[in-house]
N, C-alpha and C positions, 0 to 999 in steps of 0.2 A: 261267608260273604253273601249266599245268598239269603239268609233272613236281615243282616243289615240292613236291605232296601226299603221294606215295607217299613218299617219301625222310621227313618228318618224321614218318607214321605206324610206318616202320620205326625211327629212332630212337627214340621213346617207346616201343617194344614192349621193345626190348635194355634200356634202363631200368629195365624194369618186372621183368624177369628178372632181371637183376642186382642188385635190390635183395629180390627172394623170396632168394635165396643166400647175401646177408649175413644176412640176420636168420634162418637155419639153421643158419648158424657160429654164429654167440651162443647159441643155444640150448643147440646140442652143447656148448660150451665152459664155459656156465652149472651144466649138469647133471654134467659129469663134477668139478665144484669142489666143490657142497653138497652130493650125494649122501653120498662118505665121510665129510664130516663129522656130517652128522644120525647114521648109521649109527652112530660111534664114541660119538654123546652119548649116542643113545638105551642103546644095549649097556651102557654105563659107569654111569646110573640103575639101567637094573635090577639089574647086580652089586653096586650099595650096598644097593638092598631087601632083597636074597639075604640079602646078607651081615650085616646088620641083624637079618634074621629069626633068622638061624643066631645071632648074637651074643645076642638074645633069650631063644634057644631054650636057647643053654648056659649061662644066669645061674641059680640059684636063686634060691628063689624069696624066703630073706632077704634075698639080694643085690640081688633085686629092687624089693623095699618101702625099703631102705635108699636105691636109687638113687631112686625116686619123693619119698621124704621129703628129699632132698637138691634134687632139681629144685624140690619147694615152697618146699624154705628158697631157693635161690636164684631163683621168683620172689617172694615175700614181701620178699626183700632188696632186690629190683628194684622191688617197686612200694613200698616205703618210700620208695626214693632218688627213686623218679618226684617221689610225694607233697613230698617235701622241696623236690625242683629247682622242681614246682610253688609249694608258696609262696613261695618264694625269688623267684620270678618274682611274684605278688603282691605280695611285700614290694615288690620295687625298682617293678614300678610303681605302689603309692601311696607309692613316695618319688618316682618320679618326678615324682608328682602332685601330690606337699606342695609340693618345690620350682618345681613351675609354679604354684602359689598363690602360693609365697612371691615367684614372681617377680611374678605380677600384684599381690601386696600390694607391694611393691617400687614397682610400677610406678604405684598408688596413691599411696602416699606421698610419692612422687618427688615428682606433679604436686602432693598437699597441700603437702609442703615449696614449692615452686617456686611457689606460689599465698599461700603465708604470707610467703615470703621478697618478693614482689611487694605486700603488707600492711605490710611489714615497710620495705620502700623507699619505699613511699607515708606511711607513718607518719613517717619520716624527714625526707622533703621538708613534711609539714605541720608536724614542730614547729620546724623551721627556718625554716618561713615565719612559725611563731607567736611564736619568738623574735626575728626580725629587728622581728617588729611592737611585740613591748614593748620594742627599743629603740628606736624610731622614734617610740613612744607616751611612752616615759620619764616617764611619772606612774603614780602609784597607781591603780586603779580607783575612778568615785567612791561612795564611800557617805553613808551620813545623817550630817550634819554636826553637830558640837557646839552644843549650844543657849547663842544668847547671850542675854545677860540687860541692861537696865536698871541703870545704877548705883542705890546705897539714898537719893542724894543725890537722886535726881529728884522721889522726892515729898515735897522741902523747896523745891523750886522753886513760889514764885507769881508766876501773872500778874494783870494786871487782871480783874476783871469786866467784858464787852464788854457795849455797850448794846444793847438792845432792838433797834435798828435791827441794829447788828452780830450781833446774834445771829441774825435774822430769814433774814439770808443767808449762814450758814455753811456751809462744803461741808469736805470732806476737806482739802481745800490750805488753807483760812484758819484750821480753828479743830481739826482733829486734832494729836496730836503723837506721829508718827511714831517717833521715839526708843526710845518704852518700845517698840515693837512690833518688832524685830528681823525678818530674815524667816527666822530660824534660830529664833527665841523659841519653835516649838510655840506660839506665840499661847495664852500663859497669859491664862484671866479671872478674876477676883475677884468673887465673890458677896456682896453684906453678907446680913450673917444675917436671916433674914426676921424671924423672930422677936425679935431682939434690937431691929430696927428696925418693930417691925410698928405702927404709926403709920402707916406711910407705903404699908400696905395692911392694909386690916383685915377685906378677903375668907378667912377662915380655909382655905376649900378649895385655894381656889387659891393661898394662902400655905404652906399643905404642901405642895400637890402641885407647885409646879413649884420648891420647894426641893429634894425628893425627885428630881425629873428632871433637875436642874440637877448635884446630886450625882452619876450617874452620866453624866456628859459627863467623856470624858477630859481636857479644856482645864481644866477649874476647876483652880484655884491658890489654897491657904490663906497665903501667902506674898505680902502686898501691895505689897513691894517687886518685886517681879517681874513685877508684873503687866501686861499691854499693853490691857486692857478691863475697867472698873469696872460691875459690874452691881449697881442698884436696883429691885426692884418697888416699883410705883407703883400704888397702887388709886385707886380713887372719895376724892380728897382732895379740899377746900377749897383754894383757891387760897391764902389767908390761910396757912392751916398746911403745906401745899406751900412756898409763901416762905419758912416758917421751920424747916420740918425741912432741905431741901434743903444750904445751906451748913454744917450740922451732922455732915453726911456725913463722917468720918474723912479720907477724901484726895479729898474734893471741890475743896480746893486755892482756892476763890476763884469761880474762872469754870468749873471742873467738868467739866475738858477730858476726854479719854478715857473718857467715862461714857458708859452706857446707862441711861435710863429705862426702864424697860419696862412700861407697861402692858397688860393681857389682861384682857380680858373673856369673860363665861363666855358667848357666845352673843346674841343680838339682846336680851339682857338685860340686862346687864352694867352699863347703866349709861351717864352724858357721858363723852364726851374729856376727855385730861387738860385741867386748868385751865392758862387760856392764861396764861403767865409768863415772864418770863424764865429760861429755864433756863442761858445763857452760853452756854459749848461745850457742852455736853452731848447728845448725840444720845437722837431719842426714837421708842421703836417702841411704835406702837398701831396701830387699826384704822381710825379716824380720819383723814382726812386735807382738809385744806380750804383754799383758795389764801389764799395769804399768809401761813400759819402754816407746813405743812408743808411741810419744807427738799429738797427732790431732791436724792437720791447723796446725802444724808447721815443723814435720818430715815427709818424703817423703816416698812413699811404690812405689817402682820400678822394672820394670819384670826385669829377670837375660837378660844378655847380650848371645844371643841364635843365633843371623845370621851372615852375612858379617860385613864389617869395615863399607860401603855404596855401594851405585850404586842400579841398576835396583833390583828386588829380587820378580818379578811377577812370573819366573821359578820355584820357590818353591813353589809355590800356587796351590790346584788343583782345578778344576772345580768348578761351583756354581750347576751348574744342573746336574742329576736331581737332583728335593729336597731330594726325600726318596731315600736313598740307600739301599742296602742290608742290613746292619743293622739297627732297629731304635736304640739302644742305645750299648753301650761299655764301657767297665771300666777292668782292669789288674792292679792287686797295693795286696798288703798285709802289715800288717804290721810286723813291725819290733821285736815285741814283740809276736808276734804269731796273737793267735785268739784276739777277741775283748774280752775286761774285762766290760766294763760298760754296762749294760744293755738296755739303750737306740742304741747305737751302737751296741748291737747283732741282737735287735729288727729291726733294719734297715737292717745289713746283712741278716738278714732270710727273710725281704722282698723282697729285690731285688732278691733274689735268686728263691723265687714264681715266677719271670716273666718267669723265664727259662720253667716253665712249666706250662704257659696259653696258652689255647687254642685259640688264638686267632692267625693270622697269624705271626704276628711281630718276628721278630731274633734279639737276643740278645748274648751277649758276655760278661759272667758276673763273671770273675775269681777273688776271694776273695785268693787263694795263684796262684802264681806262677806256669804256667805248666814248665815242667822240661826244654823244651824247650826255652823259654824266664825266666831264672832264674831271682829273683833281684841282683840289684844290691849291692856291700858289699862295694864300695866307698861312697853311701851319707852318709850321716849326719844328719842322721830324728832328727824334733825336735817335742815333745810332743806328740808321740803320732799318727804318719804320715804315710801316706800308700806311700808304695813303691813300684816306677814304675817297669815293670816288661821288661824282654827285653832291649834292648837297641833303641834309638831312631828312629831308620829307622825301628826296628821291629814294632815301636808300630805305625808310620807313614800309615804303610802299613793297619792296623785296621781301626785307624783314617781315615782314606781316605776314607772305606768303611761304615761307619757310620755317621747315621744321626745326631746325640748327641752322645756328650761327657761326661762320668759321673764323679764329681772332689768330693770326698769325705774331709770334715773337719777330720782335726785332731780330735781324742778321747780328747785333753786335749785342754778344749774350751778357754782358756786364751790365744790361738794361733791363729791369724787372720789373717795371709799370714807369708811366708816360701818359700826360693826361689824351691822348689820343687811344690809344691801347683801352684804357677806363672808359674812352667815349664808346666806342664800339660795343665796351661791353654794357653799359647804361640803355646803349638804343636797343640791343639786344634784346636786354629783362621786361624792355619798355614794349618792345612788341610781342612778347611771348615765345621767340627764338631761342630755343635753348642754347646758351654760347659753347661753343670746342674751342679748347684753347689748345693750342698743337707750342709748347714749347712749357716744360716743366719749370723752367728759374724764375717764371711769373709770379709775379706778387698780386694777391688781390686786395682791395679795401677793406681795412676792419676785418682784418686776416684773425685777429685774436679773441674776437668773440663770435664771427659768424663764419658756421660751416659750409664754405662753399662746394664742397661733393656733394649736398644736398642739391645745388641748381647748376652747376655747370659740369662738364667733360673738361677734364684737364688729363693731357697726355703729353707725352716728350715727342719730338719730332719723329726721333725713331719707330714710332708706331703709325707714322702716315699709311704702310702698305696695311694695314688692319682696320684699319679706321671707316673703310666702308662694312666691314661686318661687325664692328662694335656698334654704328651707328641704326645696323637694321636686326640686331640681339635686344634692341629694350626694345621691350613690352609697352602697350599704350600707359599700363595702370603708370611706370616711372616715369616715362616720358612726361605725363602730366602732373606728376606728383614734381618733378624737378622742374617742371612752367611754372607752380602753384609756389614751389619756394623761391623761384625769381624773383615772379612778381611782390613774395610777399619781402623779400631784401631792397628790390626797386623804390617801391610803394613807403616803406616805415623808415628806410635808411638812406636815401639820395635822390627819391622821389622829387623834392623840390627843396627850396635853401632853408625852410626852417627843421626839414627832415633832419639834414648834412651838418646843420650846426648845432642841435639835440644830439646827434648821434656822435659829433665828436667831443663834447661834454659827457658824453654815459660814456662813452670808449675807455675817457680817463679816468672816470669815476672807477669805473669795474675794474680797472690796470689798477686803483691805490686799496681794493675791496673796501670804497666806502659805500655804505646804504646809499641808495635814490633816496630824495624828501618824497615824504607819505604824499600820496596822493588824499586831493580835494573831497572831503564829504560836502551834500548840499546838507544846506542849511533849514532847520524846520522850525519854521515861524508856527504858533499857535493858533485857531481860528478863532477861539476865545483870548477876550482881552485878558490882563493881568490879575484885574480886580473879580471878574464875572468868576462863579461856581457854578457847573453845568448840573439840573437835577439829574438823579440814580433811579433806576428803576430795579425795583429790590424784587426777592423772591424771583428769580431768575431758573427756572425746570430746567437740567439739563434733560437731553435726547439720548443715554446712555442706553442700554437694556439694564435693569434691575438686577442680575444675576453677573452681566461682565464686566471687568474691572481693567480697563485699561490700561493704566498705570497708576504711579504717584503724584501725589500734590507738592508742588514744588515755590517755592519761592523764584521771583523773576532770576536769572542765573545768565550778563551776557559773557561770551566767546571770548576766549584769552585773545589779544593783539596780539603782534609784532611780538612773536615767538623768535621766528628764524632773520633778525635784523641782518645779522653776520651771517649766518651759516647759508642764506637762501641762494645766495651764488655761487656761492661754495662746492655744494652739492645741486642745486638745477640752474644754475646760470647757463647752460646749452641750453636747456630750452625756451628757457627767459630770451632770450635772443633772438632761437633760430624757430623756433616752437608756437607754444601759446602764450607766450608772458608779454608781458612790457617791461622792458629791462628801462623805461624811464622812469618811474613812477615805482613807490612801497606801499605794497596795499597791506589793510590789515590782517588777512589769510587772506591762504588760495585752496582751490580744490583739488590742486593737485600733490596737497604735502605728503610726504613719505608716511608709512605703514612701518608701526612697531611689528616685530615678530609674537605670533601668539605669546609663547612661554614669558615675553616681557612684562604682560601686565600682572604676573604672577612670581613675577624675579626680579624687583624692583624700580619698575616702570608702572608701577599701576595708578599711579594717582588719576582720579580722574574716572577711571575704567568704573564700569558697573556692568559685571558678566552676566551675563543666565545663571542662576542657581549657583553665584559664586565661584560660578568655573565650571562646576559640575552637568550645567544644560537641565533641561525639563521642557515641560508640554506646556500648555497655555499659562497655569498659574505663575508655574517661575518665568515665564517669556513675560508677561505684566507685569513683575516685579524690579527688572531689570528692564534699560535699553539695552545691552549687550552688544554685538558688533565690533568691528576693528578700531574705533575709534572714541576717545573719552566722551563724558557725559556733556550735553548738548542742548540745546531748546529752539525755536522757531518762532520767526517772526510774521504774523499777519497781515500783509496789506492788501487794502482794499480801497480804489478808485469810486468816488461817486459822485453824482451831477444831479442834486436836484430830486433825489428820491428819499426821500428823511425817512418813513415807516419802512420800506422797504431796506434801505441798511439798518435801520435801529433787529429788523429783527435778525438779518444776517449773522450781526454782531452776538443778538443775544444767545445765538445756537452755538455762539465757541465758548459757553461755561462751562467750568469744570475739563478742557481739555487738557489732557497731560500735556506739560513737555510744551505747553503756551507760553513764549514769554514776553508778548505786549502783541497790540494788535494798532498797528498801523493807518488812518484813515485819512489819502490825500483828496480832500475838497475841493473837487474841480470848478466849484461852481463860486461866481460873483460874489454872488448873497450869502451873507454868514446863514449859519445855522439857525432855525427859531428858539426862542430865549426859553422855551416851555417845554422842548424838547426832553423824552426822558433817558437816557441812557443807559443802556442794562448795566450792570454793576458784577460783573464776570469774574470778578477773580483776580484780573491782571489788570496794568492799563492801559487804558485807551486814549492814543495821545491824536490827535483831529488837528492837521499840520494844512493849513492855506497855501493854494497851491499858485505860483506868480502868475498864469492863464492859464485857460483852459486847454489843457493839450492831453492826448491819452498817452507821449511820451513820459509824462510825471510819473508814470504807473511804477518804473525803472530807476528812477533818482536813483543814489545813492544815499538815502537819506542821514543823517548823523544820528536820529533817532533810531533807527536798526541798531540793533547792538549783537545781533547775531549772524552767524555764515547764514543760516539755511534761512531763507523766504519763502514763503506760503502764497502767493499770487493769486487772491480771490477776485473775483464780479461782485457788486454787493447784493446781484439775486439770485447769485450759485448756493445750492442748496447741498450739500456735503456733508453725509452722516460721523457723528467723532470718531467711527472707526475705521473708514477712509482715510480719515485728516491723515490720522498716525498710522496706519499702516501705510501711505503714501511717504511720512516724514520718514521712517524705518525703511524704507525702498531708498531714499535717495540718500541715506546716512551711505551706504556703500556703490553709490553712484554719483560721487558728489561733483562730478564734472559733466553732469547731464542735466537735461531739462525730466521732473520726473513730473507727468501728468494723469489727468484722468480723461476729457474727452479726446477725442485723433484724430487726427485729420491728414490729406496728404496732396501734392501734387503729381497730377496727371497730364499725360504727352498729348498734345490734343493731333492729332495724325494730319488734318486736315488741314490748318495751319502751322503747323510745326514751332509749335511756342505751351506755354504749361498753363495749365488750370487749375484753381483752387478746387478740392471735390471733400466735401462732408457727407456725403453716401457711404454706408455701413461698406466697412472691403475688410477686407484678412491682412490688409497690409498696409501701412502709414510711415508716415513723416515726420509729420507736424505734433505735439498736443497743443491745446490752447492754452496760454496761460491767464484766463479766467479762472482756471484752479489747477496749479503746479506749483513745484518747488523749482528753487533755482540759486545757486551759489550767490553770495550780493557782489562779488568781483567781476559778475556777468552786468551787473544794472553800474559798475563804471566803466566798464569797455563801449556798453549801452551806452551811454549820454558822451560820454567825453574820446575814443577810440574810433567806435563805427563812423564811417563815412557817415557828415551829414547832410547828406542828399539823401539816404532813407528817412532819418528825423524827420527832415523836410517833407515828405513825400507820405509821413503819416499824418502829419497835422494838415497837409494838402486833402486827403480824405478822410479825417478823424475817422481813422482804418487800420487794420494790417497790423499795429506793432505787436501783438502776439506772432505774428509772420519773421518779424524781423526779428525778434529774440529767438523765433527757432535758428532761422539762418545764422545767425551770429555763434550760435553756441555752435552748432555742426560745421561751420566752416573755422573755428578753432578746435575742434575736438575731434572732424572727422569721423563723430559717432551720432546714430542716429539717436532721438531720444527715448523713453524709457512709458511706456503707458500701464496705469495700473488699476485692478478692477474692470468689471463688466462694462462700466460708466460709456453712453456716447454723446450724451447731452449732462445737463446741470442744471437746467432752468426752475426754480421753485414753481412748486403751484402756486397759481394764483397774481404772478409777478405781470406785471404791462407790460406786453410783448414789445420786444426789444428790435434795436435795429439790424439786427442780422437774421432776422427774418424776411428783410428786402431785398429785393432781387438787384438792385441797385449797390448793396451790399456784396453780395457776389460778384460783380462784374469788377467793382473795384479788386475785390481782392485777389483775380487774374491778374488784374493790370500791375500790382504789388507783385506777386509772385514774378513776372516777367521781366521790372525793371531792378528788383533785388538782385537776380541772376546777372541783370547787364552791370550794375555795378561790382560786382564780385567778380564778375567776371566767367561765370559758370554757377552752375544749379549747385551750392554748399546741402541741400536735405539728400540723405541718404533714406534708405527703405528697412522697416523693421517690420517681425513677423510673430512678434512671439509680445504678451502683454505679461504682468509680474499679478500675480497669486500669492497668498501666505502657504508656508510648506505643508501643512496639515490639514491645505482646503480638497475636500472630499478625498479625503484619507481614512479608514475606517481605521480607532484607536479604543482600547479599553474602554469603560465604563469609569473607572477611575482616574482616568483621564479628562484634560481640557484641552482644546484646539486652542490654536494662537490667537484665532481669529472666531467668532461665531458664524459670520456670516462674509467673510472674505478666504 
């Protein structure tokens, strides 16, 4: 080890030496290479300078300006060429540019085509499915059927005169004859002329007025051949001259089969029941009714004739609220005969007369005679046994009004089951919003066979008098006015006034034979273009779709089956037809409220019609556009749109509903004078657009019934609501399962104003509404005939008084038959396009109107019909986080 040292310090030093030596050759070797060469560059620059200068030096000094002006021209010529190469180079890059637009419009269209052609395939698969259906249905759809008639030979047909006994017990099966009454006949009736026969009522008032009311019932028939119900009034006659006018009747025939008597009496004055006779077959409606004369299911028990001829008659109605008035109950009546004799009826009078003095809060008003002041009266005509009204009508009005019930005491002699005194009480009753108590069970009420009177009155047996003040303080406000609200609505539609009473005993009979009502009236849509004029098209029409979503299918116009449930509709909702939301006078062509197939139906042979989600199977966005799906068969909507005077502005309206699914015509009632201009261009959408001249100006036109609808669901646009296609139909898909609502997009509501204690209109964003506007909503078209021809017209009136409100009054109308509030969908709280001329409900004079609307709607109704909602409708998948190979129902709803 230790000679290793020295030996390696010697090698590393020779190292270190021999590498100083090379890097001194490189050096030397480096410098003799660049040296010459720097040398030769630099020498070779400056002999250019020299010689430059000397070249300078020998120019003149023309020669000289000549060559400077040549250098300019050729750079001028250079920076031209630059200039040019440069644009040239802008040009190609915004070509470049165009054609990468043109590629991304390319690439746009690509996906619209591919998204139409996918519409286009779905369309396909549905009219193939719709074809295979009508031939599997291989029938016509059904419509209103031809009216059969009675041969002219039937009324030469006699039968006997049935006896006394036989007549005593005639019901429909023994002693009607079905024959004349077809159930296609329109149930024609036959009037004798009052006057021709006025013998056999010699009341002058009520011999015009219910001529005059009788006249406008569509069932009368001047044609007595035809006829399937013979109607007689019957006044205050003698029995004697009753027996002998009777068989004198034209086609009383003998035994007087298919006749109606009809007796009416004007009120608790009117007068005896008819004289007890043999009348054979003949049916007989009075107010009257007393065991062992009057026939069940076949004689009619009818209120007296207590109001107007017809027209409005909501002024006589008082309030619904509060529920508790100052009274809880009332009763003024005595009888005729003094005190009570039967000991069950004293036993009652000395109850009722204990409430006078419980201790409990409640007031009562409980006169068993006459105060001196409201004496009785010494014109009725009590029969068996009947308490008599005390006062005269406006006295007892003024009680009634303040009372929460009404007390209607039975006759002492029980063989007595209505009396048109008995009817009157209960009439004034409904009239003032008293709910009536009827303390004696053998009572008969009017038009006992189609309307449920549990819904608006108490009826109890005497027996339950000691109960009767904790029955009367056990309801609830909510029933207490839910049973005023069906008084008034029995009062108001069925005895209200004499054209009420004499329509209602015509549907009575109708609905006893289960014939259809005649359809009710569509308006009629005149063109605003003459016959010969062709309106021009405005072609190339862009829908507003998104390029990527497909809505649904293209469809051919497709309208609503009719007059499905002719037969069956009373059958199964006749209750509510009556007592509900129908009009049991009138056949509309659907309602909103028809029955629901069971799921598994549309798939166990019930399906026609149906188009499921993915066939039954359900999916995400793609099979939800493929199908309408829902509880109900395939369907389309009708567009209407009100305009006055604004031509561009509805032409472009119109032109944003191309290509919407599920379109099937778009409706446009022309409120204005002036026909349209002859140069006008009209976009060319797909469906058509039928332009119906409206008979004035009214914004009630909005709601027609037009005959051009040919579909249940309406689309109710403004023609400067601006509504993207995927609203429309997700709006129409919201109200396919609402279809007895208002479905809208803006909301609105009414607010309590504290200060005056009355309602205000308020379009202030809130969390809770009422109202939507129908500036853009859906809505059943069986609401736009309750609209024009049902509702009181004092709202009509009261809209064309402020060309105002009737999107107000179509809320209240729907909610005060539906009792549901209506249906808002989407963010939406306005609708107004850009750009559109601000309208008139941007004036404050606007608002103020539309308090004064909301305030007197309520007086007619009789209380506030809008209810409060808190919750607005979404599609199911909105901000739902779902696969990637998934699609939303909706994109952007």
């Amino acid at each position: 080890m230790s000679n290793a040292g020295p030996w390696l310090a010697r090698v590393r030093m020779s190292r270190a030496v021999a590498l100083v030596l090379l890097l001194i050759g490189i050096l030397t070797v480096a410098t003799h290479f660049y040296l010459p060469k720097f040398e030769s560059t630099g020498i070779h620059r400056s002999r250019l300078k020299l010689e430059a200068l000397e070249d300078l030096g020998s120019l003149k000094a023309a020669d000289l300006k000549f060559r400077i002006e040549e250098m300019l021209q050729i750079k001028g010529s250079v920076s031209l060429e630059l200039r040019d190469l440069e644009g040239r180079r802008h040009a190609l890059q915004a070509e470049v540019g165009n054609y990468n637009q043109k590629i991304e419009d390319l690439k746009l269209e690509l996906s619209k085509q591919q998204t139409e052609l996918e519409r286009l395939k779905i369309s396909v698969e549905q009219a193939q499915v719709a074809q295979q259906e009508a031939i599997e249905r291989n029938s016509p759809e059904v419509a209103m059927p031809k009216r059969l008639f009675p041969p002219r030979s039937a009324l030469s047909e006699i039968l006997p005169m049935p006896s006394a006994q036989e007549s005593s017990i005639c019901r429909m099966n023994l002693c009607f004859d079905y024959s004349l009454c077809a159930l296609t006949s329109g149930f024609p009736i036959y009037l004798y002329d009052p006057e021709v026969f006025e013998y056999l009522e010699t009341d002058s008032f009520l011999r015009t007025h219910l001529a005059q009311t009788f006249g406008y019932n569509p069932h009368i028939n001047q044609d007595p051949s035809r006829a399937c119900i013979f109607i007689a009034l019957v006044g205050n006659v003698t029995k004697e001259n009753l027996e002998t006018a009777l068989p004198k009747l034209p086609y009383w025939r003998v035994d007087g089969r298919n006749h109606l008597l009809l007796h009416v009496t004007r009120g608790p004055y009117g007068g005896p029941p008819l004289s007890k006779i043999n009348v054979g077959r003949a049916m007989i409606a009075q107010s009257t009714a007393i065991e062992g004369i009057f026939r069940p299911k076949f004689d009619l028990i009818i209120p007296p004739a207590m109001g107007p001829p017809g027209g409005d008659i909501w002024q006589e109605y008082s309030l619904m609220v509060p529920a508790r008035r100052r009274l809880l109950m009332s009763f003024q009546g005595q009888l005729a005969s003094g005190a009570p004799k039967e000991e069950l009826d004293k036993f009652v009078v000395a109850q009722l007369q204990s409430l006078l003095n419980t201790k409990a809060t409640d007031k009562f008003i409980l006169d068993f005679v006459c105060p001196e002041q409201y004496p009785a009266s010494t014109t009725i005509q009590a029969v068996g046994g009947e308490w008599m009204p005390c006062g005269t009508e406006s006295s007892r009005a003024t009680i009634l009004k303040s009372s929460t019930f009404s007390l209607i005491l039975a006759p002492t002699d029980v063989a007595v089951s209505s009396t048109p005194l008995i009817l009157s009480r209960l009439v004034e009753s409904l009239k003032s919003g008293a709910v009536p108590v009827l303390l004696g069970d053998h009572l008969q009420l009017p038009f006992s066979e189609t309307l449920m009177w549990k819904k608006a009155v108490l009826h109890l047996p005497k027996a339950r008098v000691t109960e009767l003040h904790l029955v009367l303080r056990a309801i609830p406000d909510s029933d207490l006015l839910t049973m005023r609200r069906q008084g008034r609505l029995f009062w108001e539609r069925y005895m209200g006034s004499v054209q009420a009473l004499t329509d209602t005993v015509v549907a009575a009979l109708r609905d006893r034979l289960l014939i259809p009502p005649l359809p009710a009236e569509q308006e009629s849509s005149p063109s605003v273009f003459n016959s010969s004029f062709v309106p021009l098209k405005m072609d190339n029409v862009v829908p507003e779709t998104e390029a990527e979503e497909s809505l649904g299918p293209i469809e051919p116009p497709y309208p609503s089956p009719q007059y499905r449930r002719n037969y069956s509709l009373f059958l199964t909702q006749g209750f509510e037809m009556w007592n509900d939301w129908g009009d049991p006078f009138h056949l509309y062509p659907q309602l909103p409220y028809d029955p629901l197939l069971p799921s598994e139906a549309k798939f166990l042979g019930s399906g026609l019609g149906f188009r499921p989600i993915g066939h039954g199977a359900g999916g995400s966005g793609r099979e939800f556009s493929e199908a309408l799906g829902g509880n109900v068969a395939r369907e389309q909507y009708t567009v209407v749109m009100l305009t006055y005077e604004r031509e561009q502005v509805l032409l472009a309206s119109i032109a944003r509903l191309v290509g919407l699914p599920y379109l099937n015509k778009v409706v446009v009632v022309w409120n204005s004078p002036k026909p349209p201009a002859e140069d006008l261009r009209w976009p060319d959408i797909g469906v058509p657009v039928q332009v119906i001249k409206a008979g004035r100006n009214s914004l009630n036109n909005r709601f027609l019934p037009y005959d051009a609808i040919e579909t249940e669901a309406i689309l109710s646009v403004d023609d400067d609501a601006h509504l993207r296609p995927d609203e429309i139909l997700f709006g129409f898909r919201v109200w396919r399962e609402q279809r007895d609502r208002l479905v809208g997009f803006p909301g609105r509501y009414h607010a309590w104003d504290l200060e005056h204690n009355s309602w205000n209109y308020n379009s202030n964003y809130s969390c809770e509404l009422s109202m939507v506007l129908t500036g853009a909503a859906f809505f059943h078209k069986y609401y736009a005939y309750l609209y024009s021809y049902w509702m009181p017209q004092a709202i009509r009136e009261k809209v064309d008084e402020y060309m105002n409100c009737e999107d107000i009054a179509m809320n209240f109308l729907v909610s005060h038959i539906t009792r549901k509030p209506p249906v808002k969908v989407t963010s939406r709280w306005t609708f107004r396009c850009p750009g559109c001329p601000v309208s008139l409900s941007e004036d404050n004079t606007h608002f103020q109107e539309r308090h004064k609307c909301i305030n007197f709607f309520s007086e007619v109704y009789g209380y506030m019909p809008l209810l409060n909602t808190q919750f607005r409708a979404d599609s199911i998948l909105f901000k739902t986080r779902i696969p990637h190979d998934k699609q939303k129902c909706f994109k952007f709803i």
